[in-house]
Structure formats: C-alpha cells, structure tokens
Rosetta silent file (secondary structure, phi, psi, omega in degrees, C-alpha in Angstrom):
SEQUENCE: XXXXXXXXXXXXXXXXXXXXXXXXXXXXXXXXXXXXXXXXXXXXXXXXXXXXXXXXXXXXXXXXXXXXXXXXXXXXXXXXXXXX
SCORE:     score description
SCORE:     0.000 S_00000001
   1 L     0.000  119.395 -176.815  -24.581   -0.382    0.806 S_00000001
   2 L   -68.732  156.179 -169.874  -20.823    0.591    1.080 S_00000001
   3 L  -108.423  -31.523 -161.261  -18.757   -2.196   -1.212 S_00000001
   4 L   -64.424  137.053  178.655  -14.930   -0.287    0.589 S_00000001
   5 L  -101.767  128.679 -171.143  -13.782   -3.219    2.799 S_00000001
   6 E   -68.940  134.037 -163.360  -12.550   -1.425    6.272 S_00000001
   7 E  -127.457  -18.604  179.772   -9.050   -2.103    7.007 S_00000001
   8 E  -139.439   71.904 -162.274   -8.408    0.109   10.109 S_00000001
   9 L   -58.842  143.848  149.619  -11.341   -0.584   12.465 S_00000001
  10 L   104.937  -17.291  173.115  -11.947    1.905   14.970 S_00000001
  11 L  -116.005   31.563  170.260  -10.284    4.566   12.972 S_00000001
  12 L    46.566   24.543 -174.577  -13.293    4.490   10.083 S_00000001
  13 E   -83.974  152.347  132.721  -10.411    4.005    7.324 S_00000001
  14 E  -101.634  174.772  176.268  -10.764    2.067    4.322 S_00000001
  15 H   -57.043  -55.429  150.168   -8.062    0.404    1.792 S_00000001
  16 H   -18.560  -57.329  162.512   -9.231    2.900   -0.148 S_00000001
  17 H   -74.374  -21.238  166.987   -8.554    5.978    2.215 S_00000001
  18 H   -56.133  -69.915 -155.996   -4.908    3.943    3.463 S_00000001
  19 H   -71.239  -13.690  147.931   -4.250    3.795   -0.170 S_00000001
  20 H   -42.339  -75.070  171.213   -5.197    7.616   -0.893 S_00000001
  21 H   -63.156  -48.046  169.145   -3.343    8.374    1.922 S_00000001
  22 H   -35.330  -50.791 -163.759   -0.089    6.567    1.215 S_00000001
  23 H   -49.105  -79.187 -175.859   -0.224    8.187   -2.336 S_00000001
  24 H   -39.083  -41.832  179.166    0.080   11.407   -0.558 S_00000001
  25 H   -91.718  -41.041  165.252    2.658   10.938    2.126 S_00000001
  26 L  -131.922   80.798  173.629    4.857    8.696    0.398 S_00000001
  27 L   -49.981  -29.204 -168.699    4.208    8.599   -3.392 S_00000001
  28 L   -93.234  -38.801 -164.479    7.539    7.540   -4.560 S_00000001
  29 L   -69.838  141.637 -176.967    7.562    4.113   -2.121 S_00000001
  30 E   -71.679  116.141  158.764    7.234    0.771   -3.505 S_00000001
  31 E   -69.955  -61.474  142.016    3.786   -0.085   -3.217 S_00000001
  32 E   -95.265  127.592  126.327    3.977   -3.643   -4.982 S_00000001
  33 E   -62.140   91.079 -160.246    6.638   -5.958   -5.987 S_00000001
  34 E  -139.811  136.101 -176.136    6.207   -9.108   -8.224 S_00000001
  35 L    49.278   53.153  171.239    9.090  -10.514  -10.772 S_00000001
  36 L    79.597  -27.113 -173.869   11.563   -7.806  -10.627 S_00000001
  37 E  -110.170  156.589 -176.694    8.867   -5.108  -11.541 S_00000001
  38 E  -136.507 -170.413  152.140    7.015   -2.607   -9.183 S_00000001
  39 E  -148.821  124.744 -174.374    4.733    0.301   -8.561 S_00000001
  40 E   -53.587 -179.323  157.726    5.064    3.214   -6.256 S_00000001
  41 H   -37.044  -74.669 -131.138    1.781    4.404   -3.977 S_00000001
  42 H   -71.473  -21.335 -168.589    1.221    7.783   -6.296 S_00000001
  43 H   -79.854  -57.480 -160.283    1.625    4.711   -9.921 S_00000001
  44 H   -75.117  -18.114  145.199   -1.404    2.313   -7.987 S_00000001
  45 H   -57.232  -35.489 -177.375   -3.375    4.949   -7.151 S_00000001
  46 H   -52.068  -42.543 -144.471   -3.161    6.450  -10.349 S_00000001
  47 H   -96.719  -54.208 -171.660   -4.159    2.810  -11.764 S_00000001
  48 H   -58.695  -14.674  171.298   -6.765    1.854   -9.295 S_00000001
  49 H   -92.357  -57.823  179.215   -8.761    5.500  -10.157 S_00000001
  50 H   -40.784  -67.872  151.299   -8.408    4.797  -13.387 S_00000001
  51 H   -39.392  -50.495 -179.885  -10.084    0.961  -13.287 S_00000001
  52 H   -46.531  -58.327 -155.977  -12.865    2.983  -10.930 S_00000001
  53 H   -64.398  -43.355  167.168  -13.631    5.596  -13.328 S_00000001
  54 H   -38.010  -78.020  178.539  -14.143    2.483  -16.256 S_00000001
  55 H   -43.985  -24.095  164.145  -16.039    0.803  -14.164 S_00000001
  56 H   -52.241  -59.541 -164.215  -18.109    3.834  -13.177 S_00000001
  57 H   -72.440  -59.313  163.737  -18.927    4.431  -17.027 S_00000001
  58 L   -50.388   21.613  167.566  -19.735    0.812  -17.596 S_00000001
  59 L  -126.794  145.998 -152.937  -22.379    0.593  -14.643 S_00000001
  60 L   -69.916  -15.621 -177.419  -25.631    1.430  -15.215 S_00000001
  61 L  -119.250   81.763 -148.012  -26.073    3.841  -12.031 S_00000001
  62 L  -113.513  -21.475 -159.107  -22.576    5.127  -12.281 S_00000001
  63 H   -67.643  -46.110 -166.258  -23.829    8.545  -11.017 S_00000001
  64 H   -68.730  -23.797 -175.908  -23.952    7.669   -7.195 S_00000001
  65 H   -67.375  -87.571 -168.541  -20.696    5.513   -7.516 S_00000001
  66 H   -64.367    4.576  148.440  -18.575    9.048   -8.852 S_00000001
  67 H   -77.351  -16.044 -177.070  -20.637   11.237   -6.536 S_00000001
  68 H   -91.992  -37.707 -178.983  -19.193    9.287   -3.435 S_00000001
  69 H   -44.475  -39.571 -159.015  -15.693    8.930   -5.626 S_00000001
  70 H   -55.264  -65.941 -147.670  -16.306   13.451   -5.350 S_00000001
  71 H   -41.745  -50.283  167.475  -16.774   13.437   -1.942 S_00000001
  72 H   -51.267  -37.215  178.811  -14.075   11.307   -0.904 S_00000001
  73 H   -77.148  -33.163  169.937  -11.847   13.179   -3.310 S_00000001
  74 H   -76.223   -9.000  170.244  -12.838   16.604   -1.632 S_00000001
  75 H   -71.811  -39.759 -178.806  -11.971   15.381    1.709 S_00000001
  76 H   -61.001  -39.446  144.467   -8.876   14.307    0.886 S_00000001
  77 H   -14.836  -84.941 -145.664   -8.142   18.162   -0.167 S_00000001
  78 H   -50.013  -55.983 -175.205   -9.362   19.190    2.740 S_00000001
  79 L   -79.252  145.911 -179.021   -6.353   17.074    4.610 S_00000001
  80 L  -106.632  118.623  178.725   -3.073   17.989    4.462 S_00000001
  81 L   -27.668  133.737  155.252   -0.577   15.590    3.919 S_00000001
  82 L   -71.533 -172.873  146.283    1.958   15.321    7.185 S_00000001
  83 L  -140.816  141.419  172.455    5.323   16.422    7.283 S_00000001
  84 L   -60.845    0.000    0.000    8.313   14.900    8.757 S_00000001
C-alpha cells in the first residue's frame, strides 16, 4: 500500500515527484516562507530525504521503503531536467 498522497491526478505525480521535480528545475526558488526565514526547493528536498532515510532506519521493514526510495531515485536520472 502506497502511503505518497497524489497531488496531480491524471498525470500519476505525487508531492513527492512535484517536490523532486521542483528541486531540479528550480533549486534556488523559495520553497517555504514562515517569520522572515525560508528554504529553497534543492534545501527541502535535501531535508525531507534526510527525515526519509531516519525514518527508513528506524522502521522495522525499512528494506522495501529504500528499495522504492532507489527506484524513484533512478527514474528521476533517467529525466532530464527542462530547459528554458
């Protein structure tokens, strides 16, 4: 059972894969804003793989969790970022 909540029906996206992608195309762009402080795309990805991979080690069947993290990470390889 997938847990990624789908955010761009009809195109099989999830916040995950939006937020993947953003990272890529615009890295530098304010993702969040809250009291004067922020984080670009490429800083909340950074943060949100980072909270996966804990949570990965702390669960007890962590293997199937970071083999679907691989997969997802070799597709996004596979695509190449647009250009403008």
């Amino acid at each position: 059972m997938s847990t990624a909540i789908p955010v761009l029906r009809g195109r099989g996206m999830t916040m995950s894969d939006q937020l993947a992608r953003w990272s890529r195309t615009r890295p530098d762009a304010a993702a969040l804003r809250f009291e004067g402080a922020g984080r670009s795309y490429a800083q909340l990805d950074e943060r949100v793989s980072r909270l996966a991979r804990r949570t990965c080690r702390l669960t007890p069947d962590h293997s199937a969790i970071m083999k679907s993290r691989e997969r997802h990470a070799a597709r996004d390889r596979r695509v190449a970022p647009r250009t403008s």
